[in-house]
C-alpha positions as a printed NumPy array, in Angstrom:
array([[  0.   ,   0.   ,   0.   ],
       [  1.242,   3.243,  -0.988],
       [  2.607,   5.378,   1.967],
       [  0.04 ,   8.028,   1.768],
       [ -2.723,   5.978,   1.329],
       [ -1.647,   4.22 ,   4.637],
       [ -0.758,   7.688,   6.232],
       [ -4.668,   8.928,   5.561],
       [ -5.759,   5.672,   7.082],
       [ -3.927,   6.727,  10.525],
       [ -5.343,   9.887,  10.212],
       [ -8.883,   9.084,   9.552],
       [ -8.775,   6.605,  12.223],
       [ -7.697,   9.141,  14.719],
       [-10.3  ,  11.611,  13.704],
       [-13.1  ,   8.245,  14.18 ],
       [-11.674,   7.298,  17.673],
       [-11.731,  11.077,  18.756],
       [-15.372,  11.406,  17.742],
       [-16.605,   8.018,  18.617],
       [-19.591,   9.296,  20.529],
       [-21.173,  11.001,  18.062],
       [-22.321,   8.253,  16.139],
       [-23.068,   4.473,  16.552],
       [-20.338,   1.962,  16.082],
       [-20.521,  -1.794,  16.688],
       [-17.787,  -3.318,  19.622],
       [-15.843,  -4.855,  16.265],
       [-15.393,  -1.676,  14.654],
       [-15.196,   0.638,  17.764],
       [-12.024,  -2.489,  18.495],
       [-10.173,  -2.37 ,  15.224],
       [-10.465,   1.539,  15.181],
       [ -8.702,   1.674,  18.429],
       [ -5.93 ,  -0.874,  17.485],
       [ -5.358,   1.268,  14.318],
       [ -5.065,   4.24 ,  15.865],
       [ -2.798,   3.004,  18.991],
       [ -0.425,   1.671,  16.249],
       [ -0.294,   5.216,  15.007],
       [  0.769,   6.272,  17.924],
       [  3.529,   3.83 ,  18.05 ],
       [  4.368,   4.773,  14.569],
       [  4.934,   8.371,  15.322],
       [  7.493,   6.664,  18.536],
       [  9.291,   4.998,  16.203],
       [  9.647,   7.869,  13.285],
       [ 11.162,  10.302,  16.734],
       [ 13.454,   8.076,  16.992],
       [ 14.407,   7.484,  13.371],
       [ 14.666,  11.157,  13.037],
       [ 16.944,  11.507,  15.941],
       [ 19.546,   9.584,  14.668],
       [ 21.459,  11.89 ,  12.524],
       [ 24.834,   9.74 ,  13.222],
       [ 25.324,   6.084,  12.486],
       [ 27.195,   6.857,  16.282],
       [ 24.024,   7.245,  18.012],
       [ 22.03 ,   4.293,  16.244],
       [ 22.395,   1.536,  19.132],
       [ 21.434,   3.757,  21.762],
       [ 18.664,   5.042,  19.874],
       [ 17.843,   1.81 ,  19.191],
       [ 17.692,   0.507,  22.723],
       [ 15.51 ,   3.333,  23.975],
       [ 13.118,   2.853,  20.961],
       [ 12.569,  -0.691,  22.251],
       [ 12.114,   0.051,  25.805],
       [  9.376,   2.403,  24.406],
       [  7.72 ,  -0.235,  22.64 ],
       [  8.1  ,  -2.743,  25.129],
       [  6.544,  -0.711,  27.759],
       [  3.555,   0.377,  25.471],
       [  0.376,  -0.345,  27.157],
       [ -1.3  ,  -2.146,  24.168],
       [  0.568,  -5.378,  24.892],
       [ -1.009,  -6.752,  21.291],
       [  1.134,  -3.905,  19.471],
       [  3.821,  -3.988,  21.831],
       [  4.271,  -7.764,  20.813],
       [  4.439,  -7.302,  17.455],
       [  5.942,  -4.029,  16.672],
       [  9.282,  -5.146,  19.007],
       [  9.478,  -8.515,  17.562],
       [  9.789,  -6.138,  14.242],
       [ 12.267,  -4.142,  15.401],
       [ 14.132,  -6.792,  17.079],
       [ 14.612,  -8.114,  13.183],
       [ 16.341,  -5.207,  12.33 ],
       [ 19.053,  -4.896,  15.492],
       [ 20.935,  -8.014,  14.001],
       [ 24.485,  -5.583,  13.814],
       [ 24.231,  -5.572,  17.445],
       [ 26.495,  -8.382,  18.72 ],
       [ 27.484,  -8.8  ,  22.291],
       [ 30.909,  -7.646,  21.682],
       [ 29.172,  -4.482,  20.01 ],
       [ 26.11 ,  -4.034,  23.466],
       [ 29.152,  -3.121,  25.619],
       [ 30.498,  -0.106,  22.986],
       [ 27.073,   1.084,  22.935],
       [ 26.424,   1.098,  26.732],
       [ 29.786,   3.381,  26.359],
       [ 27.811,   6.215,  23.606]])
């Protein structure tokens, strides 16, 4: 899906969860509105951090506190599954390499 497609999505999602009471919504939808919009949310944690990271330098610690961000989310669903993606992308961190980056 194209990236602004997906972005309007977010948005529109947000905009239905803020306004929820003005109109009727079944407990399915009123669910999968809420999970979209929470994982906007954690999308906007994760782009801070991308952004942040002007230096390769500061990557791994960057990286660690972008996980402890998403591991502590309070929608444990999207906490599950958006670390277990990042974790797949933290394969240059090595145990030799945890210690130098402990050290930034």
């Amino acid at each position: 899906m194209h990236r602004a497609r997906w972005l309007t999505k977010v948005l529109y999602s947000l905009k239905i969860w803020l306004f929820r009471g003005q109109f009727k919504m079944s407990n399915h939808e009123e669910k999968g509105i809420r999970e979209i919009a929470a994982f906007g949310v954690v999308v906007y944690v994760y782009l801070k951090a991308w952004i942040m990271t002007p230096l390769a330098v500061e990557a791994p610690l960057n990286d660690f506190q972008l996980m402890t961000q998403l591991l502590g989310y309070p929608e444990a669903k999207i906490s599950a599954v958006t670390s277990k993606k990042l974790g797949m992308y933290l394969w240059y961190l090595s145990e030799e390499l945890v210690t130098m980056a402990l050290f930034d």
